[in-house]
N, CA, C and O atoms as a GROMACS GRO file, in nm:
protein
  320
    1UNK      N    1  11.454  17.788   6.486
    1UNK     CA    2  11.519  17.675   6.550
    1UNK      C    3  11.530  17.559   6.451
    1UNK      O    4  11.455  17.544   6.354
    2UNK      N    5  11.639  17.472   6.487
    2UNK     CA    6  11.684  17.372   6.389
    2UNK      C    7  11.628  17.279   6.436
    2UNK      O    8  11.631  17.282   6.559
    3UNK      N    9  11.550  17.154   6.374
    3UNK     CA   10  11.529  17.052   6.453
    3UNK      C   11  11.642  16.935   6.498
    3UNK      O   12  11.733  16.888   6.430
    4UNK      N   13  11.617  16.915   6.591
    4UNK     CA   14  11.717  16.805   6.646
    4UNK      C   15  11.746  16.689   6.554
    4UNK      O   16  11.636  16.657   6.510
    5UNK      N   17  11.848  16.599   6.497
    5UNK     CA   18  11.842  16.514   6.393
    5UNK      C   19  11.914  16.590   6.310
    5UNK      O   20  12.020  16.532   6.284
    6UNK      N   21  11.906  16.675   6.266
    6UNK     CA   22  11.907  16.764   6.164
    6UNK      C   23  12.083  16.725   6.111
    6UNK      O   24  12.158  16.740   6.208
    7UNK      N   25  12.156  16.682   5.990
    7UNK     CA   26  12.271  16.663   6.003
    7UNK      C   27  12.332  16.811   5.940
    7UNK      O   28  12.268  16.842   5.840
    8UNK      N   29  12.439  16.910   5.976
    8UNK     CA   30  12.518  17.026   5.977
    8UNK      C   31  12.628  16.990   5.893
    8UNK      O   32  12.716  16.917   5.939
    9UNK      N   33  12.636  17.038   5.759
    9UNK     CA   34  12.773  17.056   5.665
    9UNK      C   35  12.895  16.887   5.703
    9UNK      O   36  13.008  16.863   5.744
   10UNK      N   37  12.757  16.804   5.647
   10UNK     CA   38  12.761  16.637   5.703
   10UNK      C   39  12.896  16.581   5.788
   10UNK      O   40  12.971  16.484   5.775
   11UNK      N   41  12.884  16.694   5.882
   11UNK     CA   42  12.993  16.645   5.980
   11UNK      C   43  12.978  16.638   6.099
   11UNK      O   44  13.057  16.581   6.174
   12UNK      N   45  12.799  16.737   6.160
   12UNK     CA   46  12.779  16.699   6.305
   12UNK      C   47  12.586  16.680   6.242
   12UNK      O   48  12.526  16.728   6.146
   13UNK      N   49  12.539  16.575   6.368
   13UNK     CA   50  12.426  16.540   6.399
   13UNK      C   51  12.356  16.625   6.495
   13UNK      O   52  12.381  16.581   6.608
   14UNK      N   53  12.291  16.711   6.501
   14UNK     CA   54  12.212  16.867   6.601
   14UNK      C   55  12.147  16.755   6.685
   14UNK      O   56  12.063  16.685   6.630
   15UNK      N   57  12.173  16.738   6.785
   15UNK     CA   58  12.073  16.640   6.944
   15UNK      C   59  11.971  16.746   7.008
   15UNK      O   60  11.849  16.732   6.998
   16UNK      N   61  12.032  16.851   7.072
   16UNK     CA   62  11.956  16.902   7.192
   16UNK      C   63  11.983  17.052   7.122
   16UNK      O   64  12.080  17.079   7.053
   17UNK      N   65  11.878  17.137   7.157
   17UNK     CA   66  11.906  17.273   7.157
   17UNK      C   67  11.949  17.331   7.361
   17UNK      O   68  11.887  17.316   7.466
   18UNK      N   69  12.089  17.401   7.323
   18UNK     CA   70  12.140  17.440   7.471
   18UNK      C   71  12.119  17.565   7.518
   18UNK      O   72  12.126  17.575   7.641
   19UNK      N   73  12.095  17.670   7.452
   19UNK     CA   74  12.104  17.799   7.415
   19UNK      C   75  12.041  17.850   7.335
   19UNK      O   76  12.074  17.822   7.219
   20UNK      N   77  11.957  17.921   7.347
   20UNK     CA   78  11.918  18.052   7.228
   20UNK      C   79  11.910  18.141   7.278
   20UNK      O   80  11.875  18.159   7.395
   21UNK      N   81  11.951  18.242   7.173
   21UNK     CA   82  11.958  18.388   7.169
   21UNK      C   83  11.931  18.502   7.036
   21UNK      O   84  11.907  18.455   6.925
   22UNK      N   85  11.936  18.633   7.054
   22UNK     CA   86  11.900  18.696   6.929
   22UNK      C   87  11.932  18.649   6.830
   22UNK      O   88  11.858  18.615   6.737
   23UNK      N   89  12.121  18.638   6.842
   23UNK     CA   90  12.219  18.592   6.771
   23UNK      C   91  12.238  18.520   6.672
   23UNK      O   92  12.274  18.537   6.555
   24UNK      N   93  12.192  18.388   6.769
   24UNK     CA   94  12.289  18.232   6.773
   24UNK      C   95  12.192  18.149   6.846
   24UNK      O   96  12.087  18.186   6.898
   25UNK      N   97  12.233  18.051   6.843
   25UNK     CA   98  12.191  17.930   6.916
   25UNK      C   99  12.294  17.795   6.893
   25UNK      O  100  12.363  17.742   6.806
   26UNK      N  101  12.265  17.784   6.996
   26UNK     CA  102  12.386  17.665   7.047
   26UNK      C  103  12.312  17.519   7.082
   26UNK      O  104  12.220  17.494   7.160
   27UNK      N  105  12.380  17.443   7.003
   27UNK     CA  106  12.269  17.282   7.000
   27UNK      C  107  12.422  17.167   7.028
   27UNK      O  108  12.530  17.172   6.969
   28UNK      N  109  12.384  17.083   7.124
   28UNK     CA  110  12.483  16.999   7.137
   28UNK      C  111  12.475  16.872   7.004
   28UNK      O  112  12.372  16.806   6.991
   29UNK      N  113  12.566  16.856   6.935
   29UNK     CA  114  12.585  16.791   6.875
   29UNK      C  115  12.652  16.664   6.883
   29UNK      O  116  12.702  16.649   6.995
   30UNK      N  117  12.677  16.537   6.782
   30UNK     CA  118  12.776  16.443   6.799
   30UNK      C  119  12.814  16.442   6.638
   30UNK      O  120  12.725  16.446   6.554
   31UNK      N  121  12.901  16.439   6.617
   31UNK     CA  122  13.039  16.391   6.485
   31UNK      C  123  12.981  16.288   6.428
   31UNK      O  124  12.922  16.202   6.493
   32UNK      N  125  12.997  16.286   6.262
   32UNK     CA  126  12.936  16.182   6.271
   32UNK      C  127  13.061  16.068   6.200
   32UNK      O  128  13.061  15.949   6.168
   33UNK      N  129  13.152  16.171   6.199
   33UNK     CA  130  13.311  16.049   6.196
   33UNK      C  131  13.347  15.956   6.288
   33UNK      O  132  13.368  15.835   6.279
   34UNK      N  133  13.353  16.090   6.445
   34UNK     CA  134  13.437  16.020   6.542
   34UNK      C  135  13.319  15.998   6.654
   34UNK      O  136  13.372  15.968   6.761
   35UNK      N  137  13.174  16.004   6.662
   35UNK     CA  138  13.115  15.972   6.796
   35UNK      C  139  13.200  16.069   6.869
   35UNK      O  140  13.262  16.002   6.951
   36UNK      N  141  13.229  16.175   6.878
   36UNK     CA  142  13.232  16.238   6.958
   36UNK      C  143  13.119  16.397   6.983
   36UNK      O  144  13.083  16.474   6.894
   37UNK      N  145  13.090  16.404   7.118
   37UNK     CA  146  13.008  16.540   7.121
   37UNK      C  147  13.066  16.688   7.100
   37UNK      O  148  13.169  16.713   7.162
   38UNK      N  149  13.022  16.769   7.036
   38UNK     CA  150  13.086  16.910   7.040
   38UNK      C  151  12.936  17.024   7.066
   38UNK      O  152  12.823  17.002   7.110
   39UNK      N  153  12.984  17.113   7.030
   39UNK     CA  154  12.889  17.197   7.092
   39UNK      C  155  12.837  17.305   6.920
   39UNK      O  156  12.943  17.330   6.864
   40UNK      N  157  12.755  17.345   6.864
   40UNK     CA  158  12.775  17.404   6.746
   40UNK      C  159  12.673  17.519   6.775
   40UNK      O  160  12.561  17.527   6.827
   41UNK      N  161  12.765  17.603   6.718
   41UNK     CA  162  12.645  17.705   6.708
   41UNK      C  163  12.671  17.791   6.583
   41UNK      O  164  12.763  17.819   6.508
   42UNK      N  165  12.490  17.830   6.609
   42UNK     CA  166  12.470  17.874   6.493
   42UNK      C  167  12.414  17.987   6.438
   42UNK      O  168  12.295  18.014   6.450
   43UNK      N  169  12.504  18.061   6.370
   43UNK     CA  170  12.461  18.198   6.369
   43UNK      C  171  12.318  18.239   6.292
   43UNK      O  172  12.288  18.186   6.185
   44UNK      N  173  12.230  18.340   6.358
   44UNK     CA  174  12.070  18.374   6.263
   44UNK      C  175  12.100  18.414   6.130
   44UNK      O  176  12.172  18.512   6.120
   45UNK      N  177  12.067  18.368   6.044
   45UNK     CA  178  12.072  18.366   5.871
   45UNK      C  179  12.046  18.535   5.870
   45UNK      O  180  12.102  18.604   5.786
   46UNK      N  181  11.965  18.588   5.962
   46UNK     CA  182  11.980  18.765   5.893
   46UNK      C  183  12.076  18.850   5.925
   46UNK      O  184  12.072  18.968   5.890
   47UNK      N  185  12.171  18.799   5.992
   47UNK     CA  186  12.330  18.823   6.083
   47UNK      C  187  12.391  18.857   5.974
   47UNK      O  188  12.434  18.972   5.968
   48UNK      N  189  12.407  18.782   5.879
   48UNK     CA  190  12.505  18.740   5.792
   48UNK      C  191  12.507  18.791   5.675
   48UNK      O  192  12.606  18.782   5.603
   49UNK      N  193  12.389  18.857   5.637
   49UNK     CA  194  12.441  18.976   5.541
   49UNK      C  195  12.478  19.122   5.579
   49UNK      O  196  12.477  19.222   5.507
   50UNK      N  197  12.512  19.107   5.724
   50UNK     CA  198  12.592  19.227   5.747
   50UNK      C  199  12.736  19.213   5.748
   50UNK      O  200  12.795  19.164   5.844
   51UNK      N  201  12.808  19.268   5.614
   51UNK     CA  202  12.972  19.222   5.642
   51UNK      C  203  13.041  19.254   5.801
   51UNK      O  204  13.112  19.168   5.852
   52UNK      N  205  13.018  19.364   5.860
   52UNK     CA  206  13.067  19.413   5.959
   52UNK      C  207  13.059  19.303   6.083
   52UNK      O  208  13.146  19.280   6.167
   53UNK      N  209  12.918  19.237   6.068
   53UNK     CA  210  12.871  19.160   6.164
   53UNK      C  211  13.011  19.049   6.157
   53UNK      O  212  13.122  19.031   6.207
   54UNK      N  213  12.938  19.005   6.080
   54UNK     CA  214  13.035  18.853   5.987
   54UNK      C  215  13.192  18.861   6.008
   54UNK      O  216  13.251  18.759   6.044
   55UNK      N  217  13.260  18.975   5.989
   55UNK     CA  218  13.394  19.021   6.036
   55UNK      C  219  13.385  18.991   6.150
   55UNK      O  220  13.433  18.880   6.172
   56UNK      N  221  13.328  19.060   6.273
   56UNK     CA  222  13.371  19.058   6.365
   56UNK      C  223  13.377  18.908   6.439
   56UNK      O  224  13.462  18.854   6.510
   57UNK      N  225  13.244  18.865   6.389
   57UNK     CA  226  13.246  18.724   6.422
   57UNK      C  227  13.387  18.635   6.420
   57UNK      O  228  13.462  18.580   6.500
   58UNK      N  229  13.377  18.649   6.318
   58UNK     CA  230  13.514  18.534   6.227
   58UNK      C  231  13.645  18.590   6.285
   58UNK      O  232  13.737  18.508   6.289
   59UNK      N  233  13.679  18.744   6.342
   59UNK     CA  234  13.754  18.763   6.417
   59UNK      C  235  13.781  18.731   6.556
   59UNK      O  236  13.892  18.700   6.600
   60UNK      N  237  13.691  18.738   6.612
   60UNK     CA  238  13.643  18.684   6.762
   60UNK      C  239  13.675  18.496   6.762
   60UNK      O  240  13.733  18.437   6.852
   61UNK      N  241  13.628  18.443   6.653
   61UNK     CA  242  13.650  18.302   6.658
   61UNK      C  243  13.820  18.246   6.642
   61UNK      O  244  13.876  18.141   6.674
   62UNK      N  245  13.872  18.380   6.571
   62UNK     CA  246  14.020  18.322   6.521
   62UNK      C  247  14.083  18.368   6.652
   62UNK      O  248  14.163  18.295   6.711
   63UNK      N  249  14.047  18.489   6.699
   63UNK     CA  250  14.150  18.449   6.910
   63UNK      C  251  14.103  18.356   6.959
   63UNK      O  252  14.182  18.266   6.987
   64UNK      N  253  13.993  18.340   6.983
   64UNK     CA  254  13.921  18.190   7.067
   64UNK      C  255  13.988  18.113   7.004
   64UNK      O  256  13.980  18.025   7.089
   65UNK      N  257  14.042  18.073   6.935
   65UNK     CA  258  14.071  17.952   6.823
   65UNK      C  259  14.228  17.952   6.840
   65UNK      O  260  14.288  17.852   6.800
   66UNK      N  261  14.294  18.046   6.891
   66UNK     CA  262  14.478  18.062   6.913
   66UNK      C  263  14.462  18.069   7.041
   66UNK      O  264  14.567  18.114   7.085
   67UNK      N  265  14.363  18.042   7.159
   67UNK     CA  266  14.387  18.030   7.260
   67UNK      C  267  14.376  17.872   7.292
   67UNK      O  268  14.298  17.805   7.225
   68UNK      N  269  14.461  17.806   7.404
   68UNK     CA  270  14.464  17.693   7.447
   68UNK      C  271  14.476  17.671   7.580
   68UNK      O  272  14.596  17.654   7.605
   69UNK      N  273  14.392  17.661   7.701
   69UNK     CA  274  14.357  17.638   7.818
   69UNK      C  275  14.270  17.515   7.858
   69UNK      O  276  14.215  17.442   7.777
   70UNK      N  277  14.265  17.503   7.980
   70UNK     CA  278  14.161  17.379   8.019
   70UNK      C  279  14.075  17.408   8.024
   70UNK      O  280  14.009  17.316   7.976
   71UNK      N  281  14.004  17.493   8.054
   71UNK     CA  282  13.897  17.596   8.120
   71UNK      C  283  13.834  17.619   7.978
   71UNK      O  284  13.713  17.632   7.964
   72UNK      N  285  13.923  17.622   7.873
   72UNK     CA  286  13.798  17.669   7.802
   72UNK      C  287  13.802  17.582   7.661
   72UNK      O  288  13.897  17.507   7.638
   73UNK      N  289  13.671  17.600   7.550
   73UNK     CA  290  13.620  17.485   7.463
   73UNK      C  291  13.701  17.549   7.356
   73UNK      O  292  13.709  17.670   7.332
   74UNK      N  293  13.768  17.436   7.287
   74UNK     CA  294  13.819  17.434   7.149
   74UNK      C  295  13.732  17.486   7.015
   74UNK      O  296  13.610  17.483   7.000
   75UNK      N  297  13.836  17.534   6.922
   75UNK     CA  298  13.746  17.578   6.816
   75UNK      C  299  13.791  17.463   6.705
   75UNK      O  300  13.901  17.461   6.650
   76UNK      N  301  13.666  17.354   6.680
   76UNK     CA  302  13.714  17.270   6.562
   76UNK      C  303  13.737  17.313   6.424
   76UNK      O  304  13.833  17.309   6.347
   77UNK      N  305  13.593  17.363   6.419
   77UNK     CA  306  13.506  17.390   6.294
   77UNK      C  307  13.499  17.558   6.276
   77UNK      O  308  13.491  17.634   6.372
   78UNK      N  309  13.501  17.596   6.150
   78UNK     CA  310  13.429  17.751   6.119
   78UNK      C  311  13.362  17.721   5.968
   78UNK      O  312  13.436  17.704   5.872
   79UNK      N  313  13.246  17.715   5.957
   79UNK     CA  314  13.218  17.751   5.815
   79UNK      C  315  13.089  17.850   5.839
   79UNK      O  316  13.026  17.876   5.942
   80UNK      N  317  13.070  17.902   5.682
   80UNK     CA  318  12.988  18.012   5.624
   80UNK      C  319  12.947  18.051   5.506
   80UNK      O  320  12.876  18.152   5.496
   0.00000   0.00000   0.00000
């Protein structure tokens, strides 16, 4: 777990942890451009030396990311 405070690829501030899982974990954040909140998550560092993993991920994020509804959360950010 990340501690709260913690500033992320100096563009979000980690507040609250919302979520954890095997995975990931999901910490509400705020911007530290615009004061605004987003949601970040973050994939487990031993995930990520599996290319296959990492693909699928980054695939999964680029439909979420060409979809646009009310119902559901925007994709700002991807880094890795």
């Amino acid at each position: 777990m990340i501690k709260p405070g913690t500033i992320i690829n100096n563009r979000y501030q980690l507040l609250d942890l919302i979520e954890e899982s095997e995975k990931l974990a999901v910490y509400k954040a705020l911007t530290l451009s615009g004061e605004e909140l987003r949601a970040v998550k973050i994939v487990r560092p031993r995930l990520l030396s599996n290319s296959r993993v990492v693909d699928r991920m980054i695939a999964e994020i680029q439909n979420v990311a060409s979809i646009r509804h009310d119902s559901m959360a925007a994709v700002y950010d991807v880094d890795y």
